[in-house]
Backbone atoms as SQL, in Angstrom:
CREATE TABLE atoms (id INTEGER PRIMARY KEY, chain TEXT, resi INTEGER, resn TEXT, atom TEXT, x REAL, y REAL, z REAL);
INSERT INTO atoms VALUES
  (1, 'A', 1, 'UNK', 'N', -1.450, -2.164, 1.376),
  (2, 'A', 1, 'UNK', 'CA', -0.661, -0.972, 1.205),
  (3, 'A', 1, 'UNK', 'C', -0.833, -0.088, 2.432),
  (4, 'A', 2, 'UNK', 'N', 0.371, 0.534, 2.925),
  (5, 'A', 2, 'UNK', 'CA', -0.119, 1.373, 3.823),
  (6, 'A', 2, 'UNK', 'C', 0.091, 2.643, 3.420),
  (7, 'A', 3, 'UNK', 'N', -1.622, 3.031, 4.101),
  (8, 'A', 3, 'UNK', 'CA', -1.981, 3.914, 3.837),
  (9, 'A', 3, 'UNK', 'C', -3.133, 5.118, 4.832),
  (10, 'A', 4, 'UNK', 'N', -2.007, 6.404, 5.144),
  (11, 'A', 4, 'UNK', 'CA', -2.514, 6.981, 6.100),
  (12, 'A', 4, 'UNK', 'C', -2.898, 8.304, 5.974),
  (13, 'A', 5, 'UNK', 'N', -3.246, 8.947, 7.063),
  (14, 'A', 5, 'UNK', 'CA', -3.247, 10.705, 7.225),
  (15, 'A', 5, 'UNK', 'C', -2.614, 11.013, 8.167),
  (16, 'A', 6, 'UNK', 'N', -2.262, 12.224, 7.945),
  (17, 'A', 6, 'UNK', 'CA', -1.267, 12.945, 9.672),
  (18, 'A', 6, 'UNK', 'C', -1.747, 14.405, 9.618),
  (19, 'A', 7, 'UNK', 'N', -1.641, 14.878, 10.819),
  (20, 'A', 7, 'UNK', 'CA', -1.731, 16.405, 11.141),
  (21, 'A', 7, 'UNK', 'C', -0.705, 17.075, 10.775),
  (22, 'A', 8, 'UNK', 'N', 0.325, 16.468, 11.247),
  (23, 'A', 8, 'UNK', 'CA', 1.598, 16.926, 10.505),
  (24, 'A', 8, 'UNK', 'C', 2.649, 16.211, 9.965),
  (25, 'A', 9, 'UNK', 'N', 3.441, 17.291, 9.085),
  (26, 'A', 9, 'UNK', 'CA', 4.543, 16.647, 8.141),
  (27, 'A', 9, 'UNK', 'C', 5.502, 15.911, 9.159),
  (28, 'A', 10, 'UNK', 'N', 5.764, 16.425, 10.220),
  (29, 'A', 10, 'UNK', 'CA', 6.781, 15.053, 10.756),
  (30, 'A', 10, 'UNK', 'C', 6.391, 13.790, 11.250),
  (31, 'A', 11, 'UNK', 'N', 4.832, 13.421, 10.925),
  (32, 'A', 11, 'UNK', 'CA', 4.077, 12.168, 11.442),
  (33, 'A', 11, 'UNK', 'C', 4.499, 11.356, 10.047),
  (34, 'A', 12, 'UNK', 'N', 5.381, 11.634, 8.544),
  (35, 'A', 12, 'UNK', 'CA', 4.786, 11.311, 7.551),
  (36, 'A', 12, 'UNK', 'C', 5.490, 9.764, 7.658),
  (37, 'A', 13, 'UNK', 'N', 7.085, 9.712, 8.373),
  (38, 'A', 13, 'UNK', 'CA', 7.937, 8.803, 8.496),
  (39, 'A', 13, 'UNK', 'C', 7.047, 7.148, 8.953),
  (40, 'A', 14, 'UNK', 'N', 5.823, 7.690, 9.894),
  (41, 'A', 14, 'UNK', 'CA', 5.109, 6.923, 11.154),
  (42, 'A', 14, 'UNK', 'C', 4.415, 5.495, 9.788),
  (43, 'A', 15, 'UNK', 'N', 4.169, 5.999, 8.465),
  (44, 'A', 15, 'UNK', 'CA', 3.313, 5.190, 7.663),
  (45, 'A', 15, 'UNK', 'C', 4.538, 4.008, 7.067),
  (46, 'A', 16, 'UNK', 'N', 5.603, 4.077, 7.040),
  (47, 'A', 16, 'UNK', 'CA', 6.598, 3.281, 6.400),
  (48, 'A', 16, 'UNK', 'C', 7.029, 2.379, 7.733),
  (49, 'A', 17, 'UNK', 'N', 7.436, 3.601, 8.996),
  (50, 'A', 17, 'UNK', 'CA', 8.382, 3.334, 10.266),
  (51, 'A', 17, 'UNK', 'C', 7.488, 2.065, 11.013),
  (52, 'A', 18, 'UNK', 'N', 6.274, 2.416, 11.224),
  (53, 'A', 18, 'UNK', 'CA', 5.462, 1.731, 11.736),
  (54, 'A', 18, 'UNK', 'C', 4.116, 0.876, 10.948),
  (55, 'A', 19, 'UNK', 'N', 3.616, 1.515, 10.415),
  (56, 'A', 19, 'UNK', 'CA', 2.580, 1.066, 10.140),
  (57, 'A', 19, 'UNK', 'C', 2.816, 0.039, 8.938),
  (58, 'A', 20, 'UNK', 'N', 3.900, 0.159, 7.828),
  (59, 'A', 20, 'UNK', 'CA', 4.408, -1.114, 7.183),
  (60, 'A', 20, 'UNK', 'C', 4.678, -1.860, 7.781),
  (61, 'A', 21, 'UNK', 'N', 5.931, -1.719, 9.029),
  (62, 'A', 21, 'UNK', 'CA', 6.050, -2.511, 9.486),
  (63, 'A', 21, 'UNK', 'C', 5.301, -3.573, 10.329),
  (64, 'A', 22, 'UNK', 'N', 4.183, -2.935, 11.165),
  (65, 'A', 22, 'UNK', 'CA', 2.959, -3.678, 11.787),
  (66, 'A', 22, 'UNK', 'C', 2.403, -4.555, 10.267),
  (67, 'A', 23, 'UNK', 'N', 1.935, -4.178, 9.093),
  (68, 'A', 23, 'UNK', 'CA', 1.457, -4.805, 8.256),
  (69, 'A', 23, 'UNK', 'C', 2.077, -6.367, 7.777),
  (70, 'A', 24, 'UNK', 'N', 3.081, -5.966, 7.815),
  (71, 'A', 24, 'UNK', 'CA', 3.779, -7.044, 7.366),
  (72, 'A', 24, 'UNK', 'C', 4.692, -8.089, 8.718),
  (73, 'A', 25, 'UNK', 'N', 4.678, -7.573, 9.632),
  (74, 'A', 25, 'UNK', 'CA', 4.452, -8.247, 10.442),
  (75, 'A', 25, 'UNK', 'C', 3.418, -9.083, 10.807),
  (76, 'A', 26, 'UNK', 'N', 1.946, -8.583, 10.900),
  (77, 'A', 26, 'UNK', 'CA', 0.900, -9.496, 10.568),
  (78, 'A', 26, 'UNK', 'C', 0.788, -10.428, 9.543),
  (79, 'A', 27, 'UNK', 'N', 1.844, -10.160, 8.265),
  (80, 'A', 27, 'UNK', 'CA', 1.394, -11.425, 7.249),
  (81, 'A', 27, 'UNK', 'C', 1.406, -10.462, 6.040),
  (82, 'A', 28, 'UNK', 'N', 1.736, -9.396, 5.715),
  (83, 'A', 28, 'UNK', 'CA', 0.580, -8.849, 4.892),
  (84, 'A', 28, 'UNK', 'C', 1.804, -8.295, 4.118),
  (85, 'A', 29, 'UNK', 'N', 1.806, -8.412, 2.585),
  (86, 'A', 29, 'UNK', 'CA', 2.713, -8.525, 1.440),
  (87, 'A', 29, 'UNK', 'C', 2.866, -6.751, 1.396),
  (88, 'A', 30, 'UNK', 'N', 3.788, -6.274, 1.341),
  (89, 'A', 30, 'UNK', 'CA', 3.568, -4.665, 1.627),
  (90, 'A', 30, 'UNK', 'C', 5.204, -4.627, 0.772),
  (91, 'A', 31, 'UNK', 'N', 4.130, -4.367, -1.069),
  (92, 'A', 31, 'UNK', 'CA', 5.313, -4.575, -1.566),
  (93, 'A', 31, 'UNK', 'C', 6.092, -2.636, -2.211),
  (94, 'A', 32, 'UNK', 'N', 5.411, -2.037, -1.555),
  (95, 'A', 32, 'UNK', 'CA', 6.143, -0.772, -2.116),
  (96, 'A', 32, 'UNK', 'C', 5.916, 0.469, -0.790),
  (97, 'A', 33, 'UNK', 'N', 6.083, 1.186, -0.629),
  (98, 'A', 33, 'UNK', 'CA', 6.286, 2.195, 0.611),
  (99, 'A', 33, 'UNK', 'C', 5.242, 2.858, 0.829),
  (100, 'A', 34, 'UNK', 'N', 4.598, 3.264, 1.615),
  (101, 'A', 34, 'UNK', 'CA', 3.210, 3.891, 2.058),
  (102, 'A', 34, 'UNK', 'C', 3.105, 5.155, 1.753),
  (103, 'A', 35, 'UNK', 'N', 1.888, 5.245, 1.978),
  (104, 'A', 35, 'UNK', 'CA', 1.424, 6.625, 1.459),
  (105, 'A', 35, 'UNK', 'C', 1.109, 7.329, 2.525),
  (106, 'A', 36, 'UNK', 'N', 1.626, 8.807, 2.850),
  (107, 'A', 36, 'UNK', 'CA', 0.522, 9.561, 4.334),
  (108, 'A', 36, 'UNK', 'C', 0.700, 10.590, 3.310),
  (109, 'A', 37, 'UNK', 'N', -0.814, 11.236, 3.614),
  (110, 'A', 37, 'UNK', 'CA', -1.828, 12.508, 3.008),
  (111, 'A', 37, 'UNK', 'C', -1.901, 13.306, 4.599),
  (112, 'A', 38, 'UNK', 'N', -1.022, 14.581, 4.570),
  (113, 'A', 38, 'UNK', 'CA', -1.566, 15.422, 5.687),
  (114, 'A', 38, 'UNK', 'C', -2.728, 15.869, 5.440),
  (115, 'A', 39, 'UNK', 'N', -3.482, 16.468, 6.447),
  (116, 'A', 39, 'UNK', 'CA', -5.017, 17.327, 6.368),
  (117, 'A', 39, 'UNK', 'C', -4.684, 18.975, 5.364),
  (118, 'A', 40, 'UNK', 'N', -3.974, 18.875, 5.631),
  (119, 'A', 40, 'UNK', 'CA', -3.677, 19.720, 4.721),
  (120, 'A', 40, 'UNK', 'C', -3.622, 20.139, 3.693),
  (121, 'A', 41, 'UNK', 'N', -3.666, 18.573, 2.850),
  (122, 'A', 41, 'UNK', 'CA', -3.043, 18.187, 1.938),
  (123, 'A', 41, 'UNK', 'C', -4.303, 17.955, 0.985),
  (124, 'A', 42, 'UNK', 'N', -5.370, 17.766, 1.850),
  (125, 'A', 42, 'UNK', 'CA', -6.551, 17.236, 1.523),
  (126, 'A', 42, 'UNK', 'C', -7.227, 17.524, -0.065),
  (127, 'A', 43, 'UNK', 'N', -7.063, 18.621, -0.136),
  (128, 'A', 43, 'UNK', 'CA', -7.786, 19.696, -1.515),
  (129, 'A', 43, 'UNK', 'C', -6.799, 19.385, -2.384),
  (130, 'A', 44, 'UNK', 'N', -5.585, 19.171, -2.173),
  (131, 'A', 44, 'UNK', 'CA', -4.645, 18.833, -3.087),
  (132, 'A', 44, 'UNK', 'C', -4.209, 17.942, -3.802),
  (133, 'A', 45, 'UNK', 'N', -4.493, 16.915, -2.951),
  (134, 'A', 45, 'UNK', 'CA', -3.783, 15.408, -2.955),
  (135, 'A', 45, 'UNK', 'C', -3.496, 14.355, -3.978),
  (136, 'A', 46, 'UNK', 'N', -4.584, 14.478, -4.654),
  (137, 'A', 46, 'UNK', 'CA', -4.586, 13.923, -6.267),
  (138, 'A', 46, 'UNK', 'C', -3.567, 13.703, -6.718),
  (139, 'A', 47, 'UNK', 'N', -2.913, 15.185, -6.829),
  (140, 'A', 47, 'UNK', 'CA', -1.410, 15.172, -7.808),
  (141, 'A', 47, 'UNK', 'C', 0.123, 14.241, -6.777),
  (142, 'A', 48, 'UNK', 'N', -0.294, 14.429, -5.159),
  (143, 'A', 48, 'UNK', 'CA', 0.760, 12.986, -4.543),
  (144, 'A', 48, 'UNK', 'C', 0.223, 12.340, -5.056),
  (145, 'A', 49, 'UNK', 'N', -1.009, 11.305, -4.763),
  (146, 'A', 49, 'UNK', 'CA', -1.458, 10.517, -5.042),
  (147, 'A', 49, 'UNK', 'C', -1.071, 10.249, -6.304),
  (148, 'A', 50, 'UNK', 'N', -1.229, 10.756, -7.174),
  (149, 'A', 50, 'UNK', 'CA', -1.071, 9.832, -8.644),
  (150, 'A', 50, 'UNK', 'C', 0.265, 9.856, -9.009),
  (151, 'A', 51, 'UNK', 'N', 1.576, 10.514, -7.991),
  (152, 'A', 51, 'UNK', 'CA', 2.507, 10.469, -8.397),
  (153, 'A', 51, 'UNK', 'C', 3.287, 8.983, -7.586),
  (154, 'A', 52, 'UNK', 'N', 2.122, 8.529, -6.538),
  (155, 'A', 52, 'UNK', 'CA', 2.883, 7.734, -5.307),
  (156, 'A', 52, 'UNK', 'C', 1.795, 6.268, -6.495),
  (157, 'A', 53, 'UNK', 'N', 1.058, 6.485, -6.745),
  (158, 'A', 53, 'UNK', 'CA', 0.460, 5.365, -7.706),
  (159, 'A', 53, 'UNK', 'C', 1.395, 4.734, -9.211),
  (160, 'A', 54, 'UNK', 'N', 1.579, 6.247, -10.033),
  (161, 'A', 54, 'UNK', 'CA', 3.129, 6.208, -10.867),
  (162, 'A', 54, 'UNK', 'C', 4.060, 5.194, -10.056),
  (163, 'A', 55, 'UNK', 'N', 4.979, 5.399, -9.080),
  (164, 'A', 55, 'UNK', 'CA', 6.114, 4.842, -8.704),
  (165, 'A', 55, 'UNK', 'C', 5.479, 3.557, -7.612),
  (166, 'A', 56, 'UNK', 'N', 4.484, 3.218, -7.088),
  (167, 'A', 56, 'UNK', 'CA', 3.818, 2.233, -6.876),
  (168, 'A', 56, 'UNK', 'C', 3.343, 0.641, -7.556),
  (169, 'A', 57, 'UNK', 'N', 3.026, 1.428, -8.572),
  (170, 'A', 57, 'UNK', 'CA', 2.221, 0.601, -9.165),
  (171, 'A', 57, 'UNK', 'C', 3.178, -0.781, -9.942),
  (172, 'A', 58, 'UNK', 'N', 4.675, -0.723, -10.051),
  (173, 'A', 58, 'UNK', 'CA', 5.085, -1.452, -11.000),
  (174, 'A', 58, 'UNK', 'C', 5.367, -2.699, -9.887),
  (175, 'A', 59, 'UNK', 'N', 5.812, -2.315, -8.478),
  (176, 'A', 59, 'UNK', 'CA', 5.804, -3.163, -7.277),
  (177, 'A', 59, 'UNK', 'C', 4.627, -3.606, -6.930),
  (178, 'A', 60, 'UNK', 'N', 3.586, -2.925, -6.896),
  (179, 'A', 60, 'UNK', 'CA', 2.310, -3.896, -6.899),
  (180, 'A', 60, 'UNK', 'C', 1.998, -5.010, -7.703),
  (181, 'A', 61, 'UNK', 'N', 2.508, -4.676, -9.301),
  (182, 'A', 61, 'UNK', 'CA', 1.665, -5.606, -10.308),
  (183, 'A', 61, 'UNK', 'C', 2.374, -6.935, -10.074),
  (184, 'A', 62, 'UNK', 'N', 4.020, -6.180, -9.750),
  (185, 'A', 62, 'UNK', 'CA', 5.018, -7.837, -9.512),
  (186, 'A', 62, 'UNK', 'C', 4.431, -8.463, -8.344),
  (187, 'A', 63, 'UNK', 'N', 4.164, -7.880, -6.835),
  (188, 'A', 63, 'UNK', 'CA', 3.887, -8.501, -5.987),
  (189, 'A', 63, 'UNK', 'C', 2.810, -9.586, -6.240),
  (190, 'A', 64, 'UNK', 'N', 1.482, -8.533, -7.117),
  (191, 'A', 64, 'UNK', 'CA', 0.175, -9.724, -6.988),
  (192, 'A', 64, 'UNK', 'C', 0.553, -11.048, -8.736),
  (193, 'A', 65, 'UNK', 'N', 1.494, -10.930, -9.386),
  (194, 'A', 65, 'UNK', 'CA', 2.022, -11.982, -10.512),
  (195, 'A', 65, 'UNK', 'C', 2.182, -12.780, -9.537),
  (196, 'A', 66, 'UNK', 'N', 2.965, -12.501, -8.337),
  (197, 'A', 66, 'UNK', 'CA', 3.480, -13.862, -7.541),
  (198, 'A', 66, 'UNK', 'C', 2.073, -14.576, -6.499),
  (199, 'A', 67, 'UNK', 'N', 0.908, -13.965, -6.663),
  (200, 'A', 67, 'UNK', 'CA', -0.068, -14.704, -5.781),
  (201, 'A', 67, 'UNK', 'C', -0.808, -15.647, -6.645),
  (202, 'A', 68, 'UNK', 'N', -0.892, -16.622, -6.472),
  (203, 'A', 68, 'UNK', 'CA', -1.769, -17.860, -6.889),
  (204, 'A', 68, 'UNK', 'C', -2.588, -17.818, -6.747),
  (205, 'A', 69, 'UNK', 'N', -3.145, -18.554, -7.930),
  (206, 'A', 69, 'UNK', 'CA', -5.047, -18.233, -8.349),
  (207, 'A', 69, 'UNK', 'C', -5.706, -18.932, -7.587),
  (208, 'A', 70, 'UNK', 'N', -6.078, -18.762, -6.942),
  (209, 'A', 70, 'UNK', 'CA', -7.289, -19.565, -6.051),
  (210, 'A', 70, 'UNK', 'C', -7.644, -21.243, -7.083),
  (211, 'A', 71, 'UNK', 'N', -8.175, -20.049, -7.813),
  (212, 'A', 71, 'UNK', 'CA', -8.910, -21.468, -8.809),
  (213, 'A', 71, 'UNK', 'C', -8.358, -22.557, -9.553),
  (214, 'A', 72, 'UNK', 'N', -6.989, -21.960, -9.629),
  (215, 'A', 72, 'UNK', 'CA', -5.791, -23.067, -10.863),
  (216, 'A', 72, 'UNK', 'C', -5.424, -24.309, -9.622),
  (217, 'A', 73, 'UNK', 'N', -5.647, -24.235, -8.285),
  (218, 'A', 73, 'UNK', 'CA', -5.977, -24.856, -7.572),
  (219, 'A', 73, 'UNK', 'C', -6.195, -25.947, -7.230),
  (220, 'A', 74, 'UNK', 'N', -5.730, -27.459, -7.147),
  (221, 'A', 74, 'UNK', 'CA', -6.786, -28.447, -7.074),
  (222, 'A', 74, 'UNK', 'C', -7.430, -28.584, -5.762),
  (223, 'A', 75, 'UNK', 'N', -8.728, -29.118, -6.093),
  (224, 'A', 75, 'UNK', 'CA', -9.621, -29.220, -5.126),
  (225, 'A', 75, 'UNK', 'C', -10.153, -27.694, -4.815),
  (226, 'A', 76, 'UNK', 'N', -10.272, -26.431, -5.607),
  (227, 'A', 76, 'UNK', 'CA', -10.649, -25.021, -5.186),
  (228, 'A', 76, 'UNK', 'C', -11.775, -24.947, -6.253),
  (229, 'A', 77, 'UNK', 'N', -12.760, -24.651, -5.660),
  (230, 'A', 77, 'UNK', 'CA', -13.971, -24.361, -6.504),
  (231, 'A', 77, 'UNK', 'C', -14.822, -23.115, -6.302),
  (232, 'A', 78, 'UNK', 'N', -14.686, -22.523, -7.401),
  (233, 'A', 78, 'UNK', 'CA', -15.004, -20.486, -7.206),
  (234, 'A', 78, 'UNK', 'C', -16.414, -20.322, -7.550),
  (235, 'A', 79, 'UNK', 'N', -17.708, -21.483, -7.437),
  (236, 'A', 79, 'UNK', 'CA', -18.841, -21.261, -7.255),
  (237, 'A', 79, 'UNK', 'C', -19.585, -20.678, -6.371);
């Protein structure tokens, strides 16, 4: 998930614009839109946060349904 901080509100675009995109360019399943917390924001943040977790979370649970169990696996042994 990406997930950042900024000094300021017009850095907030930089966590979706770029930094998803670097993620998932590397490989990396980036199934719902990032999060940036200004410094500002710091004492506050909870209430984004649990509102970006709310509208998050239903794209996460689908993304990780589609990852395969290590262990259902043949030949994978989780000892």
């Amino acid at each position: 998930m990406p997930l950042m901080t900024a000094a300021r509100s017009g850095h907030r675009h930089v966590v979706d614009t770029y930094l998803g995109a670097l993620l998932a360019e590397a490989g990396a399943c980036v199934p719902a839109p990032g999060l940036c917390v200004l410094e500002r924001e710091f004492d506050t943040a909870e209430v984004g946060i649990e509102l970006w977790v709310d509208r998050a979370a239903p794209a996460v649970a689908d993304a990780l349904a589609d990852v395969p169990d290590p262990a259902a696996e043949p030949g994978v042994s989780r000892r």
